[in-house]
PDB file of N, H, CA, C and O in Angstrom:
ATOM      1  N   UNK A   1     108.836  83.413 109.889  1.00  0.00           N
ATOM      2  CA  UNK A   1     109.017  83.516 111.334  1.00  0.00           C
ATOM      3  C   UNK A   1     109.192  84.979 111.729  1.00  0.00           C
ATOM      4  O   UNK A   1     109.626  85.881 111.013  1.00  0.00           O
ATOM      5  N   UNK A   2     108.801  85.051 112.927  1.00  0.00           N
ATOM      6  H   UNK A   2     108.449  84.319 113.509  1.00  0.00           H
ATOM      7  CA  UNK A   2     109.150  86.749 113.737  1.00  0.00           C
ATOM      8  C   UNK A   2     109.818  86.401 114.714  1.00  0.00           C
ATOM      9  O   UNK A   2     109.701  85.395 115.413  1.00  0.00           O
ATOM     10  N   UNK A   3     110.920  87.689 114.804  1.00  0.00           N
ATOM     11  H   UNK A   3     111.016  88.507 114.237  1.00  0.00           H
ATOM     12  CA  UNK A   3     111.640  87.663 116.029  1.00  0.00           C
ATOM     13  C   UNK A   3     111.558  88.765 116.965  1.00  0.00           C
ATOM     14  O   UNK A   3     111.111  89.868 116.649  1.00  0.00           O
ATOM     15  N   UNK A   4     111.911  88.522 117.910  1.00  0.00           N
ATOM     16  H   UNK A   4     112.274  87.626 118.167  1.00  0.00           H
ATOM     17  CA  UNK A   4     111.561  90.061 119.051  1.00  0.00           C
ATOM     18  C   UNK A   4     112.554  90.625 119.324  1.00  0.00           C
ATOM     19  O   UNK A   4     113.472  90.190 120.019  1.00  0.00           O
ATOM     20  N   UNK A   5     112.450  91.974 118.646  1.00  0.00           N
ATOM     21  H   UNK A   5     111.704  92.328 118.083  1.00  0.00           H
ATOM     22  CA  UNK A   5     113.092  92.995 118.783  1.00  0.00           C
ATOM     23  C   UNK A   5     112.708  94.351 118.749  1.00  0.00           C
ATOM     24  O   UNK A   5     111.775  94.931 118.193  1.00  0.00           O
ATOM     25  N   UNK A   6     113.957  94.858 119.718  1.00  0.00           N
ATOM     26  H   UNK A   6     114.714  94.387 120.169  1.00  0.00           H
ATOM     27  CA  UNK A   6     113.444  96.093 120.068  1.00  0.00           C
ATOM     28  C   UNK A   6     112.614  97.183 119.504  1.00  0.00           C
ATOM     29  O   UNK A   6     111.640  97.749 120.001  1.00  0.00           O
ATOM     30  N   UNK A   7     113.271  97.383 118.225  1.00  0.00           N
ATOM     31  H   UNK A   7     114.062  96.923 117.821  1.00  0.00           H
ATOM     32  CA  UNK A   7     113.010  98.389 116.919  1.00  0.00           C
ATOM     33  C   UNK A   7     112.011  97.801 116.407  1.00  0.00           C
ATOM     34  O   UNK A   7     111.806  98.516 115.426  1.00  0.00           O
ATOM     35  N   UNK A   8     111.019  96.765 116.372  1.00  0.00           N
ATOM     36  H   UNK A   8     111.186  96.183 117.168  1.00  0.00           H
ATOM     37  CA  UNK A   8     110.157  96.358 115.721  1.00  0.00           C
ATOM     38  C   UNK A   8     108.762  96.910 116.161  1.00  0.00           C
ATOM     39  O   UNK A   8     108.561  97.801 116.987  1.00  0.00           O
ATOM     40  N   UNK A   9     107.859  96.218 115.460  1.00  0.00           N
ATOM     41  H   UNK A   9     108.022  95.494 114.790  1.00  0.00           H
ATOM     42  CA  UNK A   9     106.239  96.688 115.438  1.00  0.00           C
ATOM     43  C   UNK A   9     105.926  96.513 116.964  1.00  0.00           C
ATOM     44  O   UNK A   9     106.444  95.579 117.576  1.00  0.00           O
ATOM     45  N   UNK A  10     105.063  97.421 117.604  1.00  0.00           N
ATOM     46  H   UNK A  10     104.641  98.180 117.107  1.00  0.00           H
ATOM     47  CA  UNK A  10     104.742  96.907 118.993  1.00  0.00           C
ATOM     48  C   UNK A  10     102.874  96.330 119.064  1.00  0.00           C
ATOM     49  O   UNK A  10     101.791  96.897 118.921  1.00  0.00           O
ATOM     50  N   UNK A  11     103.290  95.051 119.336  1.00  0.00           N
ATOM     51  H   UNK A  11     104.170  94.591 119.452  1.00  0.00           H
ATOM     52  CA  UNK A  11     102.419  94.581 119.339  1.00  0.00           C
ATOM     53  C   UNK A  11     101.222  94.293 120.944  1.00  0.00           C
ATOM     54  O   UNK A  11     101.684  94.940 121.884  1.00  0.00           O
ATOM     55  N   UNK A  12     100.029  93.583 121.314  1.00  0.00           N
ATOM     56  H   UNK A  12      99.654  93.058 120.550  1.00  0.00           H
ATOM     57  CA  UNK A  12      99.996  92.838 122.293  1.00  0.00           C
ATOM     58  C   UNK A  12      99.482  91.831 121.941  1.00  0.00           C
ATOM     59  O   UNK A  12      99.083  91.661 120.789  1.00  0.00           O
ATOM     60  N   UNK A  13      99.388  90.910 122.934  1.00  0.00           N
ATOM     61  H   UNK A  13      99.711  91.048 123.870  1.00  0.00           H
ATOM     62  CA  UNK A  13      99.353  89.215 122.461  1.00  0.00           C
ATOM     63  C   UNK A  13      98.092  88.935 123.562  1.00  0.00           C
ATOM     64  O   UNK A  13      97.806  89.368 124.678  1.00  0.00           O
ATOM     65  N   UNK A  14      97.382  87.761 122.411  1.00  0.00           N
ATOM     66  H   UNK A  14      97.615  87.409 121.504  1.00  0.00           H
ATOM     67  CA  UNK A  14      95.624  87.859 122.600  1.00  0.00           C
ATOM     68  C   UNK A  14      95.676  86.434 122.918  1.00  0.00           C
ATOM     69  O   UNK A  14      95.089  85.944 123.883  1.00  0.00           O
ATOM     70  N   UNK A  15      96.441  85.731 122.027  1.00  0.00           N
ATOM     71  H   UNK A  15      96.918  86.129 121.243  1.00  0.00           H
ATOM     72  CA  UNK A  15      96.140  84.095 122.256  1.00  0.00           C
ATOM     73  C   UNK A  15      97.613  83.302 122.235  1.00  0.00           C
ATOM     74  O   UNK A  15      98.425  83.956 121.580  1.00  0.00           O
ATOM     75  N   UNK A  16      98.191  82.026 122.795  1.00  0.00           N
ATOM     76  H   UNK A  16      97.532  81.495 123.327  1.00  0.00           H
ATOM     77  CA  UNK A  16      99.182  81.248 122.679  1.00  0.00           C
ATOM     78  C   UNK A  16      99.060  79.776 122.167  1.00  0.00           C
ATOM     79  O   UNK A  16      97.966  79.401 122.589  1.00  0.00           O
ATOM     80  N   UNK A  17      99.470  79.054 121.672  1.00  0.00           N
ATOM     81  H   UNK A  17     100.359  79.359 121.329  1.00  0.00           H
ATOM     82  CA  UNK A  17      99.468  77.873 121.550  1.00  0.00           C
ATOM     83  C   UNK A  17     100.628  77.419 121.009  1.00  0.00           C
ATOM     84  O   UNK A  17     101.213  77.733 119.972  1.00  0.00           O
ATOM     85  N   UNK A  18     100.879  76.609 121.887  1.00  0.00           N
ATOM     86  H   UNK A  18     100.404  76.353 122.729  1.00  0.00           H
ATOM     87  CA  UNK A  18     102.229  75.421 121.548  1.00  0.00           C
ATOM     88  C   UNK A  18     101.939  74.865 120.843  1.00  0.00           C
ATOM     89  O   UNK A  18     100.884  74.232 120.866  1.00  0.00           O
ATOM     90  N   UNK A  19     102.893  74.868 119.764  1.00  0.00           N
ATOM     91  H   UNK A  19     103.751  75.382 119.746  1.00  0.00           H
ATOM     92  CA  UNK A  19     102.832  73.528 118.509  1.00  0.00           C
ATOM     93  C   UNK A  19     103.943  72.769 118.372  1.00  0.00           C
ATOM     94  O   UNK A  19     104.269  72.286 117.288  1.00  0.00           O
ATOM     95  N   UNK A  20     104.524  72.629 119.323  1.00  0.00           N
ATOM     96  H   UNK A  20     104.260  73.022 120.204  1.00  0.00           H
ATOM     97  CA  UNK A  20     105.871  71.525 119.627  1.00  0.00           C
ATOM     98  C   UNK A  20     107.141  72.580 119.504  1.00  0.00           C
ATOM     99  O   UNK A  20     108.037  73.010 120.231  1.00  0.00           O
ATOM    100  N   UNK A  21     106.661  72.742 118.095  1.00  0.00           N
ATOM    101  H   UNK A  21     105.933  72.393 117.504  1.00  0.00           H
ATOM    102  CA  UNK A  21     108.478  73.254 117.586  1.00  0.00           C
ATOM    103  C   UNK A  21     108.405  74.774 117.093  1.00  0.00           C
ATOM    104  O   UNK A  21     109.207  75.360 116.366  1.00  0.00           O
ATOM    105  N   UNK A  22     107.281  75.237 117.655  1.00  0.00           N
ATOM    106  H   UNK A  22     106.629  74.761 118.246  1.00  0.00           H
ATOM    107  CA  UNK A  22     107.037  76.919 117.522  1.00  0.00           C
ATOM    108  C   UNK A  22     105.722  77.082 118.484  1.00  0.00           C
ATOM    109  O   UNK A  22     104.756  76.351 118.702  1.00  0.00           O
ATOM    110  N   UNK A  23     106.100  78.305 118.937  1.00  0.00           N
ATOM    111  H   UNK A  23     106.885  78.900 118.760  1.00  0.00           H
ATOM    112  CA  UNK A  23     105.069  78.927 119.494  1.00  0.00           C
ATOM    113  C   UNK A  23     104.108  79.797 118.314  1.00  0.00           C
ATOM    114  O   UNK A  23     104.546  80.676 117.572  1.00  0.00           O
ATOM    115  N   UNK A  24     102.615  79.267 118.367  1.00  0.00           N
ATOM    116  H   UNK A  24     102.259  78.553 118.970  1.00  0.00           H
ATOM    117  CA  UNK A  24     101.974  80.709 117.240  1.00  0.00           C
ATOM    118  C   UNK A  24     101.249  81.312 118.305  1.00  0.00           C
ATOM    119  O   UNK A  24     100.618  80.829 119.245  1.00  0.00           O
ATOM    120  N   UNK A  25     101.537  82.733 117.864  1.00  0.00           N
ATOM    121  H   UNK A  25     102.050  83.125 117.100  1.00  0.00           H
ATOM    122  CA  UNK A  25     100.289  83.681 118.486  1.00  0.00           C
ATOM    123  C   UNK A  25      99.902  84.889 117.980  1.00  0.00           C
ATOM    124  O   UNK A  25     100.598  85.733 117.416  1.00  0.00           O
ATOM    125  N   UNK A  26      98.959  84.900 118.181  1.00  0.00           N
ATOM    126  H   UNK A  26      98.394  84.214 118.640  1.00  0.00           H
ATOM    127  CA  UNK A  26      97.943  85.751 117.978  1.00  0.00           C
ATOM    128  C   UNK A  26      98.150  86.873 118.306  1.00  0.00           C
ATOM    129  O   UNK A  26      98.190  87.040 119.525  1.00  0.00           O
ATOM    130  N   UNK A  27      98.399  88.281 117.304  1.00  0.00           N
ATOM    131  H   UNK A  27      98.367  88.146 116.314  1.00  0.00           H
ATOM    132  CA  UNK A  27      99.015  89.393 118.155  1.00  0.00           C
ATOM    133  C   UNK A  27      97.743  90.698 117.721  1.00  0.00           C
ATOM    134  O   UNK A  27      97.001  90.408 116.782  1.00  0.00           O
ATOM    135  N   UNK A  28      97.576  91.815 118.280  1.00  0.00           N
ATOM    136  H   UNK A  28      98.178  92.051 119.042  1.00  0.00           H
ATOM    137  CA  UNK A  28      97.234  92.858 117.677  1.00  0.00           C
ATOM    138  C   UNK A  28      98.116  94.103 117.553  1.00  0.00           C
ATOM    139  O   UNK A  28      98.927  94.248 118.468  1.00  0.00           O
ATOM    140  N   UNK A  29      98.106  94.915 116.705  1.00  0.00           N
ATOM    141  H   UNK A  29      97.447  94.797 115.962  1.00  0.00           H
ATOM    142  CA  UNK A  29      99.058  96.321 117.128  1.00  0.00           C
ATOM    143  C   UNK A  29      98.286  97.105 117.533  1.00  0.00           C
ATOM    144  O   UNK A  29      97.086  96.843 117.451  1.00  0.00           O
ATOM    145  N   UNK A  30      98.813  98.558 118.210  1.00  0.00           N
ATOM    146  H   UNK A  30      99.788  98.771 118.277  1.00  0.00           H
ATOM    147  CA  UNK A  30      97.875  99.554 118.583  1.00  0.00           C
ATOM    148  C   UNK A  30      96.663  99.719 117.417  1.00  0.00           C
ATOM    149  O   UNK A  30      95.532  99.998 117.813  1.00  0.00           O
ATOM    150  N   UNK A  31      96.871  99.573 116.228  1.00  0.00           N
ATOM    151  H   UNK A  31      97.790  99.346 115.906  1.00  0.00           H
ATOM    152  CA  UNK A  31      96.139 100.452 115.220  1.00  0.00           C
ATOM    153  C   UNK A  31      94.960  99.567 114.716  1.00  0.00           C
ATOM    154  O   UNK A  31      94.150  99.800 113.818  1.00  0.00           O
ATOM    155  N   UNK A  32      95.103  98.336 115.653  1.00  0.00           N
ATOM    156  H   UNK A  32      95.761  98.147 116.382  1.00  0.00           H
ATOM    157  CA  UNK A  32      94.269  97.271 115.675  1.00  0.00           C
ATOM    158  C   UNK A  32      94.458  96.287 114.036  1.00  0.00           C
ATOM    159  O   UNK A  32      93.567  95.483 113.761  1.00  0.00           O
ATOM    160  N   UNK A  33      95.226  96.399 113.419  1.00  0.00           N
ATOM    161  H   UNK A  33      95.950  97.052 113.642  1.00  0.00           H
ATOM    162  CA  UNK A  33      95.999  94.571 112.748  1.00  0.00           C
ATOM    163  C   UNK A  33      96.455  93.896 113.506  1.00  0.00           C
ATOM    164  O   UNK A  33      97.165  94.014 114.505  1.00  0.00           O
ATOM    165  N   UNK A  34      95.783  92.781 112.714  1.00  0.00           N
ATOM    166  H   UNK A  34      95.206  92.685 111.902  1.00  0.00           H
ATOM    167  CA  UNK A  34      95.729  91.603 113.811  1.00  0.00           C
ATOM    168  C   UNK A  34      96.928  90.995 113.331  1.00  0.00           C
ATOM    169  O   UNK A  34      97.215  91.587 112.291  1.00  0.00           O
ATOM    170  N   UNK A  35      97.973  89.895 113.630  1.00  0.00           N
ATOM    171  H   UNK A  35      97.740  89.414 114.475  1.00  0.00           H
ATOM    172  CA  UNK A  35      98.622  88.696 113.123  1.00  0.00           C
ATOM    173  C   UNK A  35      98.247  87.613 113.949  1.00  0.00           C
ATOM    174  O   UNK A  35      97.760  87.592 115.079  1.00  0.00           O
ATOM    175  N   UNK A  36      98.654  86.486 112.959  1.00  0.00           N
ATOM    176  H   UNK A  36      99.050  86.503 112.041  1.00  0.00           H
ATOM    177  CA  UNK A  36      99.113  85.289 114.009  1.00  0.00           C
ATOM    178  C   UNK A  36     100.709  85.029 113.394  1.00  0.00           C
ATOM    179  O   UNK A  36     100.907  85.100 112.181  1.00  0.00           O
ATOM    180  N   UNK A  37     101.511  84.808 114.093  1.00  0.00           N
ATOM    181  H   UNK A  37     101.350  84.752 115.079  1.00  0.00           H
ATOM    182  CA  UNK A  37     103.202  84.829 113.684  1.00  0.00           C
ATOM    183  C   UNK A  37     103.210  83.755 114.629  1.00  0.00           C
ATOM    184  O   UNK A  37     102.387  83.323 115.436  1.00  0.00           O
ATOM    185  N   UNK A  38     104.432  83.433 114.281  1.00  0.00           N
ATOM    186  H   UNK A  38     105.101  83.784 113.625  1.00  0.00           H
ATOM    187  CA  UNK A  38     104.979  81.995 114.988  1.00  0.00           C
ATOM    188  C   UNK A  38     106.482  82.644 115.659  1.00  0.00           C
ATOM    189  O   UNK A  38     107.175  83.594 115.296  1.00  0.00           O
ATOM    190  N   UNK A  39     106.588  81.904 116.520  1.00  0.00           N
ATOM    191  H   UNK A  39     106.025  81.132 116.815  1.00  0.00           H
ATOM    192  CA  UNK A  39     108.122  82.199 117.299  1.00  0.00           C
ATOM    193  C   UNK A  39     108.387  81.003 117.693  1.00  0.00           C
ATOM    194  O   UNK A  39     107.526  80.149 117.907  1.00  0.00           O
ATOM    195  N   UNK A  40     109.515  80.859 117.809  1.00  0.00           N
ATOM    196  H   UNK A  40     110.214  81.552 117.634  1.00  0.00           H
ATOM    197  CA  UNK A  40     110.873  79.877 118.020  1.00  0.00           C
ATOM    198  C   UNK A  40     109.906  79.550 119.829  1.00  0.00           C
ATOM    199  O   UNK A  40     109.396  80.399 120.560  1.00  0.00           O
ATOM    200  N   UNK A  41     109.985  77.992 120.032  1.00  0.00           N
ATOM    201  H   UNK A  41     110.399  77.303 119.439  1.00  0.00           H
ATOM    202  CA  UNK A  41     109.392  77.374 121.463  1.00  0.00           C
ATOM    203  C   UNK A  41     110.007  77.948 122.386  1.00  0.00           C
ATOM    204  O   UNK A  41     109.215  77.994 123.327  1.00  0.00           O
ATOM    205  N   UNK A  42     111.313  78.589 122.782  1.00  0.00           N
ATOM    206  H   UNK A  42     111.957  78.552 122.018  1.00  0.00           H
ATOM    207  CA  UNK A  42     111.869  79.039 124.140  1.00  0.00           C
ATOM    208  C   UNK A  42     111.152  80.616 124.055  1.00  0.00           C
ATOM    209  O   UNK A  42     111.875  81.557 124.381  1.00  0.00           O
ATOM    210  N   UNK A  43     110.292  80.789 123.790  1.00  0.00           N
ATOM    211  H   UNK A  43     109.705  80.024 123.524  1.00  0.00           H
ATOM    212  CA  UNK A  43     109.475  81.616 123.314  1.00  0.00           C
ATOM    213  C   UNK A  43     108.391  81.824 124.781  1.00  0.00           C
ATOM    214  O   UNK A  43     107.407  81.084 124.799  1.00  0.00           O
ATOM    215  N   UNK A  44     108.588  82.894 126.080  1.00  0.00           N
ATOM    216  H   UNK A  44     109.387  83.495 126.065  1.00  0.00           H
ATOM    217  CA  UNK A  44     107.695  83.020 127.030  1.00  0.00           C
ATOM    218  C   UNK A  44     106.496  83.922 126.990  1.00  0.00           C
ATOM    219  O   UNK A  44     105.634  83.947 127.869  1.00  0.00           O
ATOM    220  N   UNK A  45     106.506  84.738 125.792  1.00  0.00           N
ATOM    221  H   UNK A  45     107.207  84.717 125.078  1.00  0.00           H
ATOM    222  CA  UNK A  45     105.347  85.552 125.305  1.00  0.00           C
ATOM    223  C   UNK A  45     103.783  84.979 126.064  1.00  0.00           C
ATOM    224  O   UNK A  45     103.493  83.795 125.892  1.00  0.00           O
ATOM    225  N   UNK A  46     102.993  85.721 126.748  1.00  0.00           N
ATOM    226  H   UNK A  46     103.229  86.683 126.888  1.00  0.00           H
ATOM    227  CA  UNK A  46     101.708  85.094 127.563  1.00  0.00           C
ATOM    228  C   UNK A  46     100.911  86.109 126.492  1.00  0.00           C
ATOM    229  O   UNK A  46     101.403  87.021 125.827  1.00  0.00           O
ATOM    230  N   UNK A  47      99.600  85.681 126.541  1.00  0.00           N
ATOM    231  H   UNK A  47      99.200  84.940 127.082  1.00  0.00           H
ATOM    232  CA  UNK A  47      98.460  86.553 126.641  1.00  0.00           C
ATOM    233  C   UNK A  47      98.152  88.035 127.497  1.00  0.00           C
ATOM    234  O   UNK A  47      97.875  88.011 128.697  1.00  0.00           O
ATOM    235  N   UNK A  48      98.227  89.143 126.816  1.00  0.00           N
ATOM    236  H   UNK A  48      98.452  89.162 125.841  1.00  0.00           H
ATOM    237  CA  UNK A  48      98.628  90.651 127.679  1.00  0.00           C
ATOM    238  C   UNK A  48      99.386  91.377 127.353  1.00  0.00           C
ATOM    239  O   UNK A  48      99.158  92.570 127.154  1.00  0.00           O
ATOM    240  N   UNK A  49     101.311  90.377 127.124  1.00  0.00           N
ATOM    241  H   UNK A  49     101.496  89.408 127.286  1.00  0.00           H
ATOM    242  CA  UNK A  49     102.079  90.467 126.969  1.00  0.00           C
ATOM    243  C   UNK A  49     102.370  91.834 125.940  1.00  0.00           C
ATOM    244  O   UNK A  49     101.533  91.769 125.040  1.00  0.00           O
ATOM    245  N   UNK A  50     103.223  93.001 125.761  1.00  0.00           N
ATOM    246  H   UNK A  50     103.903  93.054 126.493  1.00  0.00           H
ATOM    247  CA  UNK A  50     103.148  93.529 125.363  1.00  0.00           C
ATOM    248  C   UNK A  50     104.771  93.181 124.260  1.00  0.00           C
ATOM    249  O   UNK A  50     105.733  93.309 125.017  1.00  0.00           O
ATOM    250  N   UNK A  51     105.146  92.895 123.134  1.00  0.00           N
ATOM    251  H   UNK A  51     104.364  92.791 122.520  1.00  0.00           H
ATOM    252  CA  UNK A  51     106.205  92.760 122.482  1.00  0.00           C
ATOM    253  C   UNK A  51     106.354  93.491 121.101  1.00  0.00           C
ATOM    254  O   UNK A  51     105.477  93.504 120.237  1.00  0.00           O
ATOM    255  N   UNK A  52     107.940  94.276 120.982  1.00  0.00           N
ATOM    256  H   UNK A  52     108.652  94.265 121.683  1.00  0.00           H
ATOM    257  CA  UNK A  52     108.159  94.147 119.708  1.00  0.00           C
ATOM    258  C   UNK A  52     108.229  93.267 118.858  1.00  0.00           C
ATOM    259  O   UNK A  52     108.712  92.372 119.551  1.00  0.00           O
ATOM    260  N   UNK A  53     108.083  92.735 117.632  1.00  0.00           N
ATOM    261  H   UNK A  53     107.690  93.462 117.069  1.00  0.00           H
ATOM    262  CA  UNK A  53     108.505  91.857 116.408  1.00  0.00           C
ATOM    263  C   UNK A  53     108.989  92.765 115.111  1.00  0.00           C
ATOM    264  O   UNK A  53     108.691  93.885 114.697  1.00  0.00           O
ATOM    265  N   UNK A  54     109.860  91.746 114.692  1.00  0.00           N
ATOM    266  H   UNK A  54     110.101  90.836 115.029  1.00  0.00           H
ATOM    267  CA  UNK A  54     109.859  92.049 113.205  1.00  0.00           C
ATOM    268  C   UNK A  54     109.662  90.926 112.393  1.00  0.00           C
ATOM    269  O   UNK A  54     109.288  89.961 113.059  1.00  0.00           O
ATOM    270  N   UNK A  55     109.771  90.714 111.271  1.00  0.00           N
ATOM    271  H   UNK A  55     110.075  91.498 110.730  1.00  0.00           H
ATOM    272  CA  UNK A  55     109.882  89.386 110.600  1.00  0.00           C
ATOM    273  C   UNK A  55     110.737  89.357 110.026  1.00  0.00           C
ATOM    274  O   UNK A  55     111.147  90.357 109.435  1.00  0.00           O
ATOM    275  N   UNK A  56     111.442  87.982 109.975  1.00  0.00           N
ATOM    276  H   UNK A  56     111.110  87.170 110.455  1.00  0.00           H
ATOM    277  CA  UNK A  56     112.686  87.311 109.147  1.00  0.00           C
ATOM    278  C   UNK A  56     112.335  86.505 108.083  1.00  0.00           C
ATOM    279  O   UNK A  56     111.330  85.796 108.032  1.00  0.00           O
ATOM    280  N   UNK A  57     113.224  86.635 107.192  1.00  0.00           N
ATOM    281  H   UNK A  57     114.040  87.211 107.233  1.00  0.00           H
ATOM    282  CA  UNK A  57     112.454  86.506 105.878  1.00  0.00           C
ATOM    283  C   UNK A  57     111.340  87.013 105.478  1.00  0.00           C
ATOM    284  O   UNK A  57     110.727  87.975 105.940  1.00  0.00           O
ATOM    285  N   UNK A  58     110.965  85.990 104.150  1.00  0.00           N
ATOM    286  H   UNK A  58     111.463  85.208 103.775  1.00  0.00           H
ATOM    287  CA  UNK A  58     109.595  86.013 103.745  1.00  0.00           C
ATOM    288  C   UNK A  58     108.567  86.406 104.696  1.00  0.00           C
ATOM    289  O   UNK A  58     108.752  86.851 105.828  1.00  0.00           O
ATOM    290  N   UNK A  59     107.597  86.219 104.178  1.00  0.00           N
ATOM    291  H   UNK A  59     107.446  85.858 103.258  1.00  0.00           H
ATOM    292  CA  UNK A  59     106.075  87.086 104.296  1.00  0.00           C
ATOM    293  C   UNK A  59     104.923  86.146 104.227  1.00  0.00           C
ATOM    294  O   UNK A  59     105.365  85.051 103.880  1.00  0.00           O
ATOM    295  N   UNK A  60     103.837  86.110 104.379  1.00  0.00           N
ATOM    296  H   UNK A  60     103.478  86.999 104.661  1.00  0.00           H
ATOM    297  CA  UNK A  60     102.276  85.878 103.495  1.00  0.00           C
ATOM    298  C   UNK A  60     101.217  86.559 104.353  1.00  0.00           C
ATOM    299  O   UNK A  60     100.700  86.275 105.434  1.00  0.00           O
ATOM    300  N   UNK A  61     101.108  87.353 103.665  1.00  0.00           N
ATOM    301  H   UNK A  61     101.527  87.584 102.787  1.00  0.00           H
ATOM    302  CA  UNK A  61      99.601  88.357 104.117  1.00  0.00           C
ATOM    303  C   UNK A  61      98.910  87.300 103.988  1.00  0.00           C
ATOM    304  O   UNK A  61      99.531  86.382 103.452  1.00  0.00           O
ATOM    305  N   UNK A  62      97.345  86.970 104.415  1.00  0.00           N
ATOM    306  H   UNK A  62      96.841  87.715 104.851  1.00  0.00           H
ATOM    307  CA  UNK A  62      96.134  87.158 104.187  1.00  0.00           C
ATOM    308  C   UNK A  62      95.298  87.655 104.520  1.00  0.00           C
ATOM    309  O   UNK A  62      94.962  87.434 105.683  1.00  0.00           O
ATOM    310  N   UNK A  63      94.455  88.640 103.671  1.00  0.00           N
ATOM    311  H   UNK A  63      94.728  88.820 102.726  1.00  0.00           H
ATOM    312  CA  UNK A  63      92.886  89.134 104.168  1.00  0.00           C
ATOM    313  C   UNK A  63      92.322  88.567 104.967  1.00  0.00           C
ATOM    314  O   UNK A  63      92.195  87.373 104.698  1.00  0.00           O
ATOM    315  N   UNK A  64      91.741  88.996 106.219  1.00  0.00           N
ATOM    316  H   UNK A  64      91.844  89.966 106.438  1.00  0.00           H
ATOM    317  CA  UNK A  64      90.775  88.244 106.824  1.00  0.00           C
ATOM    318  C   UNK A  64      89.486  88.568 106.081  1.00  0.00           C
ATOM    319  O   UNK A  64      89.281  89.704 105.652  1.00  0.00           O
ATOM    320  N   UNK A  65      88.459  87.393 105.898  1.00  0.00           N
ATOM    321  H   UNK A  65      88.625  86.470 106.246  1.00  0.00           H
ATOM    322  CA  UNK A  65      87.147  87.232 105.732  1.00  0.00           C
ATOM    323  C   UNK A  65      86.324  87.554 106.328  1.00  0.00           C
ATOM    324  O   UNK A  65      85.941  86.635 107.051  1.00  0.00           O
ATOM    325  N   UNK A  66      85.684  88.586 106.466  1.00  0.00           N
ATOM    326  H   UNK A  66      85.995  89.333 105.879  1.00  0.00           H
ATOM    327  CA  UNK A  66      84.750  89.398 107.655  1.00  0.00           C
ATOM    328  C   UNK A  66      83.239  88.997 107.156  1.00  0.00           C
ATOM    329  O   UNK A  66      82.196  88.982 107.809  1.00  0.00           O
ATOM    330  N   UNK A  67      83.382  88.803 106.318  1.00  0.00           N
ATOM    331  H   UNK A  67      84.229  88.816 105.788  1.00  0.00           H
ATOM    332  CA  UNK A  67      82.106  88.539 105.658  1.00  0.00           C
ATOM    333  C   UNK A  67      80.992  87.145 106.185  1.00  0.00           C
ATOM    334  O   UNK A  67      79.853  86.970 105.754  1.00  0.00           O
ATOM    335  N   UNK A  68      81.677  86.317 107.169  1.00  0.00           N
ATOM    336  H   UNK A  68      82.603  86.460 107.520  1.00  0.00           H
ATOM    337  CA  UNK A  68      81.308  85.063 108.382  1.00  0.00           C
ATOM    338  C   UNK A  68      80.784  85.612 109.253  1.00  0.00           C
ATOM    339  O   UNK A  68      80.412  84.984 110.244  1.00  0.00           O
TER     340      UNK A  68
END
């Protein structure tokens, strides 16, 4: 999970979708990495939106496949 905070990565947010019991979205940073991270549902983050994150806990990278 990521949480929003100040001191964290600054991201902007490309896509939203509710999944009941988390919000995932789709973020980019300036330097153009992409994520998709999940946040807690009271979660008002839109598409535009400009937010810090960090992450709590664990991790899992994956490579995107460009090669499609």
């Amino acid at each position: 999970m990521f949480a929003i905070d100040p001191g964290g990565v600054a991201v902007t947010v490309e896509r939203r979708v509710f999944r009941g019991d988390r919000v995932e979205l789709a973020v980019r940073s300036g330097s153009g990495a992409a994520w998709q991270v999940d946040l807690p549902t009271g979660s008002d983050a839109r598409p535009g939106d400009e937010l810090r994150l960090r992450a709590r806990g664990a991790l899992w990278t994956v490579p995107l496949d460009k090669s499609s």
